[in-house]
MARLOTI-421310 format. One line per field, with one value per residue (C-alpha): residue number from 1; residue in one letter; x negated, y negated, z. Coordinates in steps of 0.5 Angstrom, whole numbers, plus 500, padded with zeros to 3 digits. Layout:
N
pos: NUM, ...
code: A, ...
x: X, ...
y: Y, ...
z: Z, ...
***
This chain:
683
pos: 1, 2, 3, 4, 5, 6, 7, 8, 9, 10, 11, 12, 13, 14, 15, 16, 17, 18, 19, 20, 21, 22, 23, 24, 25, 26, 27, 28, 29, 30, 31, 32, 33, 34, 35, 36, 37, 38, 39, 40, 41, 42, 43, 44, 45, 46, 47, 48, 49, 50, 51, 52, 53, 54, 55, 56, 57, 58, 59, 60, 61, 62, 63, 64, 65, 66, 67, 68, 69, 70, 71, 72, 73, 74, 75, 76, 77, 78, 79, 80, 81, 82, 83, 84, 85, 86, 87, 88, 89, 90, 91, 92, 93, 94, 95, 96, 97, 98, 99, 100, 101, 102, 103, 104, 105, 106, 107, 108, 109, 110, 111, 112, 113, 114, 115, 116, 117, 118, 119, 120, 121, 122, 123, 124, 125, 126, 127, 128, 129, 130, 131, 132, 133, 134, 135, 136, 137, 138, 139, 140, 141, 142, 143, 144, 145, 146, 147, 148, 149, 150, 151, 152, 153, 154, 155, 156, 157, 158, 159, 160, 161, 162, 163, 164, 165, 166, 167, 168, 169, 170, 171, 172, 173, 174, 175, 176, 177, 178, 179, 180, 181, 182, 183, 184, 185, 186, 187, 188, 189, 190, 191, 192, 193, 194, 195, 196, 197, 198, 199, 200, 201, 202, 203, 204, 205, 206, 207, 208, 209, 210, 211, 212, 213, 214, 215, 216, 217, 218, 219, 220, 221, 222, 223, 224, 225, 226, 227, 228, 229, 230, 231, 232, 233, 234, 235, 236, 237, 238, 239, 240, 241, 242, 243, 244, 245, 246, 247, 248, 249, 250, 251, 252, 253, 254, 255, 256, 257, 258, 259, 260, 261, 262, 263, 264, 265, 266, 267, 268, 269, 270, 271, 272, 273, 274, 275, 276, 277, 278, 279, 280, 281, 282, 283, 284, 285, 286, 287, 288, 289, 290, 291, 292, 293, 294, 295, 296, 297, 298, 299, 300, 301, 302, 303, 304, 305, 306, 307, 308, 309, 310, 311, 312, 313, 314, 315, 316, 317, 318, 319, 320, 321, 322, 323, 324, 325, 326, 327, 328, 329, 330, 331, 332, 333, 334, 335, 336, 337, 338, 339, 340, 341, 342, 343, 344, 345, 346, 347, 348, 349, 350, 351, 352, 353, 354, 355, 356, 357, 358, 359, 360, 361, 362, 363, 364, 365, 366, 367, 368, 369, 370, 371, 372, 373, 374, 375, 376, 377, 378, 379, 380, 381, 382, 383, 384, 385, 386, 387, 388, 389, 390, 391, 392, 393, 394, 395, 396, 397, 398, 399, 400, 401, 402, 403, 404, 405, 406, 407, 408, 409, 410, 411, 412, 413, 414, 415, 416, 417, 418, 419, 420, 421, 422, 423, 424, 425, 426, 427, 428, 429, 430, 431, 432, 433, 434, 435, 436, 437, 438, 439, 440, 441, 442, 443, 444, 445, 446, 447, 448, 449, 450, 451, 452, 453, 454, 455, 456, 457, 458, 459, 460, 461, 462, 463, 464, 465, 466, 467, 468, 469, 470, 471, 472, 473, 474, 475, 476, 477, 478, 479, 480, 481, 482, 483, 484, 485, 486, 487, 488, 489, 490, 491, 492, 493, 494, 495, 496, 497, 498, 499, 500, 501, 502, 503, 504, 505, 506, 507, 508, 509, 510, 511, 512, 513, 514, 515, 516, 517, 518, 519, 520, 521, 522, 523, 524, 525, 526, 527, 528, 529, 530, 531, 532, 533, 534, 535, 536, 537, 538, 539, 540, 541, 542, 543, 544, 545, 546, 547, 548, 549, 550, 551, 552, 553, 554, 555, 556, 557, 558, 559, 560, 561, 562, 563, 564, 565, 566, 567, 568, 569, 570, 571, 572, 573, 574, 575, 576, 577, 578, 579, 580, 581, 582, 583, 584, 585, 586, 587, 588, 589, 590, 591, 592, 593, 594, 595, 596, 597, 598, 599, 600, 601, 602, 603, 604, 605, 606, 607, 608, 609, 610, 611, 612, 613, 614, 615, 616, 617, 618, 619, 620, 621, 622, 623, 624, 625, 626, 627, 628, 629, 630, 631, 632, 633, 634, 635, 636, 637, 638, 639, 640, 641, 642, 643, 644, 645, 646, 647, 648, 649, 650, 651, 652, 653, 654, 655, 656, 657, 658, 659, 660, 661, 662, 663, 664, 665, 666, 667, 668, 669, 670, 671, 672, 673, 674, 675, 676, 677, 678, 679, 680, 681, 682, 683
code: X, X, X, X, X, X, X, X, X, X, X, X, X, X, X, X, X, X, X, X, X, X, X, X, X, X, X, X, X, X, X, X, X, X, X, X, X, X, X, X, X, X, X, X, X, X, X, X, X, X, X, X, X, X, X, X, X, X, X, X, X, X, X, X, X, X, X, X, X, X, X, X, X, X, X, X, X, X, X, X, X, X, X, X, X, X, X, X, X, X, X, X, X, X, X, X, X, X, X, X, X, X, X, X, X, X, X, X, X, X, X, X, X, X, X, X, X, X, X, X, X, X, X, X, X, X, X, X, X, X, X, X, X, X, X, X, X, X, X, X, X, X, X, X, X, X, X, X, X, X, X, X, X, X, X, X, X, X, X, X, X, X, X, X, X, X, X, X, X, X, X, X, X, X, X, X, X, X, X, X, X, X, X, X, X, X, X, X, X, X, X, X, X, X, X, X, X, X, X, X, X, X, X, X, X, X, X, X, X, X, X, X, X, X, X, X, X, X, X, X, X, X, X, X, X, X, X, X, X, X, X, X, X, X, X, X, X, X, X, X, X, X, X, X, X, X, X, X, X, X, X, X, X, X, X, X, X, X, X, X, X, X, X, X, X, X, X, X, X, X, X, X, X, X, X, X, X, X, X, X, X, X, X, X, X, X, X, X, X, X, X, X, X, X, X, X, X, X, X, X, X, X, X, X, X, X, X, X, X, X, X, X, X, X, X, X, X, X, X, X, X, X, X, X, X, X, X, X, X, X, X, X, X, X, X, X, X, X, X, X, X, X, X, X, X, X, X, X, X, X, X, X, X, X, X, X, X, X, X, X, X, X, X, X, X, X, X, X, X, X, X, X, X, X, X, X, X, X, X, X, X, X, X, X, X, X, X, X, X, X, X, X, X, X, X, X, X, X, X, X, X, X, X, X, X, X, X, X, X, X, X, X, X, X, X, X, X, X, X, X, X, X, X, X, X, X, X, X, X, X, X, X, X, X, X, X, X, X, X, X, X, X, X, X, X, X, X, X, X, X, X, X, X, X, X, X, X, X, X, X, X, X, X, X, X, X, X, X, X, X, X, X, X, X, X, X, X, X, X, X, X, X, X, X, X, X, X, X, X, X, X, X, X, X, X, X, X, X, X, X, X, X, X, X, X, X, X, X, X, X, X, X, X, X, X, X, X, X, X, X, X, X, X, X, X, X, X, X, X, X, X, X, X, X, X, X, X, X, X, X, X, X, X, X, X, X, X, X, X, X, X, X, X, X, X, X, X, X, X, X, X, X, X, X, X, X, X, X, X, X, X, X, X, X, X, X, X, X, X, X, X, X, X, X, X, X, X, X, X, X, X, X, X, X, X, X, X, X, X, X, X, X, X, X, X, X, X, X, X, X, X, X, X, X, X, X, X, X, X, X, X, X, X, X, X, X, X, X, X, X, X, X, X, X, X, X, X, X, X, X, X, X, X, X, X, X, X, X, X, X, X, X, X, X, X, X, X, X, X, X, X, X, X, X, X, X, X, X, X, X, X, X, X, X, X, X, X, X, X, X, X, X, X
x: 819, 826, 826, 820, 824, 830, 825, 822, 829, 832, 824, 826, 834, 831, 824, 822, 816, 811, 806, 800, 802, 804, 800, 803, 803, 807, 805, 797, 792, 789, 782, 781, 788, 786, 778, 780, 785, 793, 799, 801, 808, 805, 802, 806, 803, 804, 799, 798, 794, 789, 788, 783, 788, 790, 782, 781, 788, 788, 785, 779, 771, 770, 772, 775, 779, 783, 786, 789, 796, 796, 802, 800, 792, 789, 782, 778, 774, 775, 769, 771, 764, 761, 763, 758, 762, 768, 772, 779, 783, 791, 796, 796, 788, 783, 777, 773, 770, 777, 779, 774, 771, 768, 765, 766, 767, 761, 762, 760, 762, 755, 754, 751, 757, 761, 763, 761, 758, 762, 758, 755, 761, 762, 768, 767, 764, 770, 774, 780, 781, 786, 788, 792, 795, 797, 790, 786, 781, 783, 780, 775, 773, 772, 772, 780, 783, 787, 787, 782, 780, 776, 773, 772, 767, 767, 763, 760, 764, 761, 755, 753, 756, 756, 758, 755, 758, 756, 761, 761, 766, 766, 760, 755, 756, 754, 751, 752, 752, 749, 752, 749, 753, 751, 754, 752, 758, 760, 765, 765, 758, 751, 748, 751, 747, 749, 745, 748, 744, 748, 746, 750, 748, 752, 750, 757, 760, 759, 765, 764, 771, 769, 771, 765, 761, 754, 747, 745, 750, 748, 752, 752, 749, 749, 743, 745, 741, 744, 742, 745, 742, 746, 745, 751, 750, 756, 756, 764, 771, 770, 763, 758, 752, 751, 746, 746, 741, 743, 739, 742, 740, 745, 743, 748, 747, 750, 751, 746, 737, 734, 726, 726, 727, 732, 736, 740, 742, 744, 741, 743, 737, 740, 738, 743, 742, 748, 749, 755, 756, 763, 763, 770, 766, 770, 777, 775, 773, 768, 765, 759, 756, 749, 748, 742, 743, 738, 740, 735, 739, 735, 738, 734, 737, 735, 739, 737, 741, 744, 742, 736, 733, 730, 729, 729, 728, 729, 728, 733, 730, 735, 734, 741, 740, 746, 744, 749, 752, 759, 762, 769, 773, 780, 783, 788, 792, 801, 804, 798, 792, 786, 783, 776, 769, 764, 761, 753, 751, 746, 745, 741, 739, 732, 733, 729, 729, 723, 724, 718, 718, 717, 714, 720, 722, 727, 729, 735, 736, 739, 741, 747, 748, 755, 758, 765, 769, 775, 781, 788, 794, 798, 804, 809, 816, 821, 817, 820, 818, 811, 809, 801, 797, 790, 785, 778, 773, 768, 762, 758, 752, 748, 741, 735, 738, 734, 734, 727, 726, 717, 715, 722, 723, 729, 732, 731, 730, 738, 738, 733, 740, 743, 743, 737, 736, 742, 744, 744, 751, 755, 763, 768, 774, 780, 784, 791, 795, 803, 806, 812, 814, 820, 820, 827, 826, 820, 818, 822, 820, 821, 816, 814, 807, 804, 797, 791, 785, 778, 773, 766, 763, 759, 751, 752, 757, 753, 746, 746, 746, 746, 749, 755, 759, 764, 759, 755, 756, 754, 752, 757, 753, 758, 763, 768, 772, 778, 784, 790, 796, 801, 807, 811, 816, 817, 820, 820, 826, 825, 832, 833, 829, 829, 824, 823, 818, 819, 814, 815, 810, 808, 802, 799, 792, 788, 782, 782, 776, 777, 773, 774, 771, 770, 771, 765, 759, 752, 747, 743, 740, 744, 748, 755, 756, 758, 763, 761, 764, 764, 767, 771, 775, 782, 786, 793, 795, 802, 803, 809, 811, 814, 812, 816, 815, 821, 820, 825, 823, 827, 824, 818, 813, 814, 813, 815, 812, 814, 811, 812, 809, 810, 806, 807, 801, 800, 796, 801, 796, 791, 786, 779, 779, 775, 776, 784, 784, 791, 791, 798, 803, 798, 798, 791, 787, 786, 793, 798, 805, 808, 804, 807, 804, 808, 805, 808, 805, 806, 803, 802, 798, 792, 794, 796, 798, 799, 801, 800, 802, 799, 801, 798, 801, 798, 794, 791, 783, 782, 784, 788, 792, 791, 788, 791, 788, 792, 797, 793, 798, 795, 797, 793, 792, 789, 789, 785, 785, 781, 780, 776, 776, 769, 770, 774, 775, 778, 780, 781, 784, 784, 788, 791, 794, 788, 790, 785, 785, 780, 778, 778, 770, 773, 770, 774, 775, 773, 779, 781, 776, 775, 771, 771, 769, 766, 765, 762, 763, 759, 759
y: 416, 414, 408, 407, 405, 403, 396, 397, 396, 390, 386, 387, 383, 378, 376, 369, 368, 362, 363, 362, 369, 373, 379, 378, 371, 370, 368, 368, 369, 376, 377, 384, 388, 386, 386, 377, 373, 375, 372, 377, 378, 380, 387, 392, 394, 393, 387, 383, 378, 375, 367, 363, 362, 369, 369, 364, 365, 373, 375, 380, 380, 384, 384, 391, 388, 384, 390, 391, 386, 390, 395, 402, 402, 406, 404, 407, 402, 406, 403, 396, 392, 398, 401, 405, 404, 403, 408, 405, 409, 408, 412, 418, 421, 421, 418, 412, 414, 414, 406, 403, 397, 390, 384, 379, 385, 389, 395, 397, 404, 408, 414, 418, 417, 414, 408, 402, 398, 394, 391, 387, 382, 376, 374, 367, 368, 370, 366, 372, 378, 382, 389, 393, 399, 406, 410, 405, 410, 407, 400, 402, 409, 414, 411, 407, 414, 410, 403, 397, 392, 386, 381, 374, 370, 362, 358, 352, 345, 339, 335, 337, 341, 346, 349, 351, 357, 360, 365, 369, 375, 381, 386, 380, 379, 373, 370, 365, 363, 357, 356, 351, 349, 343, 342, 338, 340, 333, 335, 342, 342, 344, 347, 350, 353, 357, 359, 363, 366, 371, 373, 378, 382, 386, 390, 394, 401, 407, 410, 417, 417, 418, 426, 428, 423, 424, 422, 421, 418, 410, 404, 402, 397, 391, 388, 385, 380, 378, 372, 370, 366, 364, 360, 359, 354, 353, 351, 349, 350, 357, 359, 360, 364, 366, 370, 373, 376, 379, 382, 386, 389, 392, 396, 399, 405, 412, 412, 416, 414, 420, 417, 413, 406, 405, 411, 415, 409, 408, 402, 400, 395, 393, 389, 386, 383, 380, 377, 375, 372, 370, 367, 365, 368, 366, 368, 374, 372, 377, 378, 382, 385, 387, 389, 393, 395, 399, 401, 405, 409, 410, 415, 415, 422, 425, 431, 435, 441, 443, 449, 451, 443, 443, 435, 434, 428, 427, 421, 421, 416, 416, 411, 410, 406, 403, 400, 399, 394, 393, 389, 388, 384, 379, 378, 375, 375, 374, 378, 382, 382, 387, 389, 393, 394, 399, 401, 404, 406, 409, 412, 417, 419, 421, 423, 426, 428, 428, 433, 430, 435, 440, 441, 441, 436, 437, 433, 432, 428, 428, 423, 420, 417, 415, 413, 410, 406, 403, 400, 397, 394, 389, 388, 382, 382, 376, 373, 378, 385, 388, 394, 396, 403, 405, 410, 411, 415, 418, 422, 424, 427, 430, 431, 433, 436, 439, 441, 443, 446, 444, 449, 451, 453, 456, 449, 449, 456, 459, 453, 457, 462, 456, 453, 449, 448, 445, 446, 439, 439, 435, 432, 429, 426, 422, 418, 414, 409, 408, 402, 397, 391, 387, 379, 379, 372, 368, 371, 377, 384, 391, 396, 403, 406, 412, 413, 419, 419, 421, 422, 426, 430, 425, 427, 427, 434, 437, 436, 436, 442, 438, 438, 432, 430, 436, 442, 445, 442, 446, 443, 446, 444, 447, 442, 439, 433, 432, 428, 425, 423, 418, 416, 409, 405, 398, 392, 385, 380, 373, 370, 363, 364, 372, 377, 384, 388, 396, 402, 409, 413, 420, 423, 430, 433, 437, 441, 437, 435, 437, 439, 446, 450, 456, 461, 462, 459, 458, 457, 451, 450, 447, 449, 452, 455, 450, 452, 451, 446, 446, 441, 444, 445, 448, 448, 441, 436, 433, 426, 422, 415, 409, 402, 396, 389, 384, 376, 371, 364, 359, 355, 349, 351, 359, 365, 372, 378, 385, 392, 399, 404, 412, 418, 425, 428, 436, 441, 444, 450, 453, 457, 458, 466, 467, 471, 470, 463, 459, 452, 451, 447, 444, 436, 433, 430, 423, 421, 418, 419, 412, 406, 398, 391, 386, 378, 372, 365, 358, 353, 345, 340, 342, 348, 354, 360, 368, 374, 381, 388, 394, 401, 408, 414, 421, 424, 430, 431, 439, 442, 447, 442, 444, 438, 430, 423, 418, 414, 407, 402, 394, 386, 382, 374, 368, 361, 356, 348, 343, 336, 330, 335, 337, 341, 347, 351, 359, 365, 371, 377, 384, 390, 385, 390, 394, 400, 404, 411, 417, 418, 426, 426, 424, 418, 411, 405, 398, 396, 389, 385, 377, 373, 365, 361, 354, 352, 344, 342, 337, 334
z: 537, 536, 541, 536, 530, 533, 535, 528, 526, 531, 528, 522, 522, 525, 521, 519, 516, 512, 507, 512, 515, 508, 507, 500, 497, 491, 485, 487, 482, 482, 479, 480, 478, 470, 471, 470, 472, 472, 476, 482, 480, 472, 475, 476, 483, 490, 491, 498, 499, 506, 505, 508, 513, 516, 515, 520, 524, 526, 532, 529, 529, 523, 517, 515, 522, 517, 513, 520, 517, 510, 510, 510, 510, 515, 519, 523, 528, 534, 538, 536, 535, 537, 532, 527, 521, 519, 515, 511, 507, 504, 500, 504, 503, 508, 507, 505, 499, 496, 497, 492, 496, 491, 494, 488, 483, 485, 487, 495, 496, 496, 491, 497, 502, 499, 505, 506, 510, 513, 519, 514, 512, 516, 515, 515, 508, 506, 501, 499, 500, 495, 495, 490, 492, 487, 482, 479, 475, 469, 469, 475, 475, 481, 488, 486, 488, 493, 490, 490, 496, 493, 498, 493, 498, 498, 494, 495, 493, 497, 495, 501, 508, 512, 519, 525, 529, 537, 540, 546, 548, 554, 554, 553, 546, 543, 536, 531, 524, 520, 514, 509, 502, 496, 489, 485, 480, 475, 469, 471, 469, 475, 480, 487, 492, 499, 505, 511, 517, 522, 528, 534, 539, 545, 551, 550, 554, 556, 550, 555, 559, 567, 567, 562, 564, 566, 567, 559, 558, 557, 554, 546, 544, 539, 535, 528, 523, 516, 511, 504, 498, 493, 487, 480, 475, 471, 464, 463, 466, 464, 464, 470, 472, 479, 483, 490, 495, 501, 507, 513, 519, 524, 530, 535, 540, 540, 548, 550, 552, 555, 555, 549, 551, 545, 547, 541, 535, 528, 524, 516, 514, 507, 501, 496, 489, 484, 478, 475, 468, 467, 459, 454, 446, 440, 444, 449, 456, 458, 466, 466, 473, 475, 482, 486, 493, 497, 504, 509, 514, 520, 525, 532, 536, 543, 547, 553, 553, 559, 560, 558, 560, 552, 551, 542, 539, 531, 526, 520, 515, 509, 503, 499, 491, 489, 482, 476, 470, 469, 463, 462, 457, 456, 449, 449, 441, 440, 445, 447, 453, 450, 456, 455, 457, 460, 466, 468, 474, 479, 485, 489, 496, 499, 506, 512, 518, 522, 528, 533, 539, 534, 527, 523, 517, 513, 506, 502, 496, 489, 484, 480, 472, 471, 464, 462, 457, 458, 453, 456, 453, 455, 452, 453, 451, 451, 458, 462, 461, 461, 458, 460, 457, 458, 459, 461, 459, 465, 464, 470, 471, 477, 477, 482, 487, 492, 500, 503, 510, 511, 518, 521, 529, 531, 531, 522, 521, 520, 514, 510, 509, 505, 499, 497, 489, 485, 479, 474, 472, 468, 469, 463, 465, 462, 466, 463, 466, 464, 468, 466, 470, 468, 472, 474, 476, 476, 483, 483, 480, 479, 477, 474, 474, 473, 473, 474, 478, 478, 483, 483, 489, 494, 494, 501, 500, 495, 498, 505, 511, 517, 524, 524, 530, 529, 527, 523, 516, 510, 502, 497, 490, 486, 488, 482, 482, 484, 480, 482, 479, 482, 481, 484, 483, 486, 487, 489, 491, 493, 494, 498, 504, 504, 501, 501, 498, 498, 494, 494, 491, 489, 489, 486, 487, 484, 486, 492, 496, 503, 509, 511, 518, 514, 520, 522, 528, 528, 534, 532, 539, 543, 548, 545, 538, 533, 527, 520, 516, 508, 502, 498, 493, 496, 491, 490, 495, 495, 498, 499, 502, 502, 505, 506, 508, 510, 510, 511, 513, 516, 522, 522, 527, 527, 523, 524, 519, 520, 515, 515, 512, 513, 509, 508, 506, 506, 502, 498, 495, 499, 493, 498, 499, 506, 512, 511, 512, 509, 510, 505, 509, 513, 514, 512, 517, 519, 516, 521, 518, 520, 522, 524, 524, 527, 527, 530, 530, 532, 527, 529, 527, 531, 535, 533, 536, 534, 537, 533, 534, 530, 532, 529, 529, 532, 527, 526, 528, 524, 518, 522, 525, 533, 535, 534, 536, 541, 538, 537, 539, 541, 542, 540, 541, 538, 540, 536, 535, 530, 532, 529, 522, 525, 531, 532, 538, 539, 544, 541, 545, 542, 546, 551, 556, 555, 552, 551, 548, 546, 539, 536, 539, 546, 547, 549, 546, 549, 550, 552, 548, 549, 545, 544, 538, 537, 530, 528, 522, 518, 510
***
């Protein structure tokens, strides 16, 4: 470690850098830290920015991948494309469902899980991405925990054009995309279309390290589908009206085929339907949402146990309805910006999982009303000094519950012990802000902020007794919201050629949400006892951290950029009595302490190079701490070149010196991943 941050130190007094490669772009215009459009250095929080240009110039397949740059977030991709999912958290919590993720303001994290589905994000339909760090309860609600990612896709602006995309990389992976955008926009006035269609497949790698592998064991896979409509009329410069409808279906093996041709596999078929209405009434900017998502989880799964022999096949069908409107309002009076709105949404979970090799079947589901209604005031004193207050008001309300077991075996009948009808409960919440920004020149700022968070239980936590990857995992239908409280303090400088941003944070939660083993084991017909896990509310958690990002520019062609981010995240009090377990003290799993990104890049007219550096520290797997991950440590390069304005041509290599490491279940990453690119544009 020492050598570590001796290399980090020397990086840093010689970092040179260009807006092409700046995770912060200054004096960008932000759309989603006041709910409408502010300037970057007017917002009292630490906020980056990815460009189109870092979207089309870094070495990454998926889009969560181009998180990677951001200071201080946390992926977990360990599969790479093969990779079921993808988990991002910051701030030092743990967890997907604690980053609220939008795309073009509508919000993705599902009421059941509270993750996103990441696979089904095409980086090429992506015009931005903003991340705002710090508790953002106040405008958002219970998912901003952590702070808001907000991807902001592309719109169409040609009369007509589009692009057509062919690809191909290691473990046979290929696909393609087809783009095709038409306006007919005159006097900020007309119609604007889109039509997307993606395609990707791969034979993938067998994840298991030689010293465990054996028989069962097969190769993942991939097979993915998307296609995008999008159709907006805007009425003037500020009013339009938008619809979108996106269908997915990403189908990737989970490494094992017994006698099913399609071996063990997870599959995400997903519908997606917005609508936006941005509008300017008598003075007040109002952007209104609608959204409807539906996503059917199919889960294929089949094990022989080892000693006995015993073949088990099982189906999971689990249909997930994320529904909602949120409206939110900009007025803008003296030295004043009146923020306020209210926000509906719905969501609800019918599972099964339907045993085929003997008579059990069991279902989960239960439902989600969510209610709120938010004001913020933003104060402006003599250009410089901003001072901002809000509140929120969230009512939450559980409803339905139920867990049922229909003909259990011995692989079911130990789940009739646990809990099975749930209670309707209601939770209230209030949620303030408190921040002041003072612009000490026009693109240099120091900043103050204190701000609470709110988050409810998943119904995954409250509704579900199953077996996961790291036991037997039982529902808790009394679990209670958590809340955060946050307090930072920031600034930026941008003098000359140099900039240097620094946040240091501090974070407080109450009756965390934590996964516990609750110190006892159950047999559920395998070969081995599993420990039973449980969500609960054990009691506060203390975090504190610093992230910094050092910029400073003086050469043409070349760019250098460096970030750093370290957390301290523990469990300060332990209040859950049971068989004499004490988790105070212990660090929470799933937070590395330090993490690095370093990128360096060599821009021409039509070619341009970049290498990239990411580390992530150890981090522990257990509550207990006894168990960490490997140190994920990756080179990362792209070449890439465009002539003739219509073609462009690019090799992508990820985990150069092919690094591979094991995650916390033991299986391997893909290691050195290639993948070419040829893209043709016509308009």
């Amino acid at each position: 470690m020492k050598k570590f941050f001796i290399i980090f130190l020397l990086l840093s007094q010689f970092s040179f850098a260009q807006d092409t490669i700046k995770p912060q772009i200054l004096n960008e215009i932000i759309v989603t830290a006041l709910r409408g459009s502010q300037n970057s250095i007017d917002i009292p929080a630490n906020i980056s920015v990815i460009s189109q240009n870092q979207i089309q110039n870094f070495a990454v397949v998926n889009s969560d991948e181009l998180l990677k740059s951001i200071v201080g977030i946390n992926i977990d991709r360990d599969f790479g494309i093969f990779s079921k999912n993808s988990s991002i958290s910051m701030r030092g919590l743990n967890g997907s469902h604690r980053t609220l993720v939008l795309l073009d303001g509508i919000p993705l994290n599902k009421t059941d899980g509270g993750g996103v589905n990441w696979n089904r994000i095409n980086p090429d339909n992506i015009e931005k991405i903003e991340i705002i760090k710090g508790a953002a309860s106040s405008l958002y609600g219970g998912n901003a925990m952590s702070g808001i990612i907000n991807i902001v896709s592309q719109k169409p602006t040609k009369k007509f054009g589009g692009k057509v995309k062919l690809f191909y990389g290691t473990y046979n992976t290929f696909g393609s995309n087809l783009f095709l955008e038409a306006s007919n926009i005159r006097d900020n006035k007309g119609f604007y279309c889109e039509l997307n269609g993606f395609f990707r497949k791969g034979n993938g790698y067998i994840v298991a390290p030689d010293s465990t592998k054996d028989s069962l064991d097969a190769k993942t896979y991939l097979k993915e589908y998307s296609s995008i409509a999008k159709l907006g009329y805007q009425f003037n410069k500020k009013s339009f009206l938008e619809v979108e409808y996106n269908f997915s279906d990403s189908k990737i093996g989970d490494g094992t085929k017994i006698f099913e041709n399609d071996g063990g596999f997870n599959q995400y078929l997903t519908h997606f339907l917005r609508s936006t209405l941005k509008t300017e009434v008598f003075g007040v900017k109002i952007l209104a949402n609608g959204f409807y998502q539906l996503e059917n989880y199919l889960r294929q799964s089949e094990t022989i146990k080892r000693q006995t022999k015993k073949y088990t096949l099982y189906n999971t069908d689990s249909k997930r309805t994320d529904a909602g409107i949120w409206i939110a309002a900009n007025y803008f009076f003296a030295n004043n910006i009146l923020t306020f709105g209210s926000d509906a949404k719905y969501g609800d979970v019918v599972a099964e999982d339907n045993y085929k090799t003997s008579t059990d079947i069991l279902t989960n589901k239960g439902k989600m009303y969510f209610y709120s209604f938010f004001v913020q005031d933003e104060f402006l004193f003599l250009e410089k000094l901003r001072i901002i207050a809000g509140i929120r008001y969230d009512l939450v309300q559980f409803r339905e519950g139920k867990f049922t077991i229909e003909e259990p075996t011995i692989l079911t009948d130990f789940m009739t012990l646990y809990p099975k009808n749930f209670s309707d409960t209601n939770w209230f919440a209030l949620s303030p802000k408190f921040s002041v920004n003072y612009k000490i020149f026009n693109d240099s700022k120091i900043y103050f902020s204190y701000s609470k968070g709110f988050r409810p239980p998943i119904l995954d936590d409250m509704c579900k007794n199953g077996n996961i990857s790291k036991g037997f995992k039982m529902a808790n239908p009394k679990l209670k919201p958590e809340n955060l409280h946050n307090f930072e303090i920031g600034y930026l400088f941008n003098i000359a050629n140099l900039t240097f941003e620094q946040a240091i944070y501090y974070s407080l939660g109450n009756d965390f949400q934590y996964f516990v083993g609750t110190g006892d084991s159950i047999y559920t017909g395998g070969d081995n006892l599993k420990p039973i896990l449980k969500r609960q509310n054990v009691g506060e958690v203390e975090i504190w951290g610093t992230e910094i990002k050092f910029l400073l520019n003086f050469v043409k062609n070349f760019s250098f950029s460096t970030n750093y981010a370290f957390n301290y995240s523990k469990i300060k009090s332990f209040t859950v009595l049971q068989n004499d377990k004490d988790l105070t003290n212990k660090f929470l799993m799933e937070v590395p302490k330090n993490q690095v990104f370093s990128s360096l890049e060599w821009k021409t007219k039509n070619l341009n190079v970049i290498f990239s550096y990411n580390f992530r520290d150890k981090q522990f797997i257990d509550d207990e701490n006894t168990q960490e991950s490997d140190i994920h440590s990756t080179f990362d390069f792209k070449i890439s070149t465009q002539f003739q304005e219509k073609f462009y041509i690019s090799l992508s290599v990820q985990d150069i010196f092919n690094q591979r490491f094991t995650d916390g279940k033991g299986n391997l990453s893909p290691g050195r991943f290639f993948i070419s690119n040829f893209i043709y544009k016509f308009f």
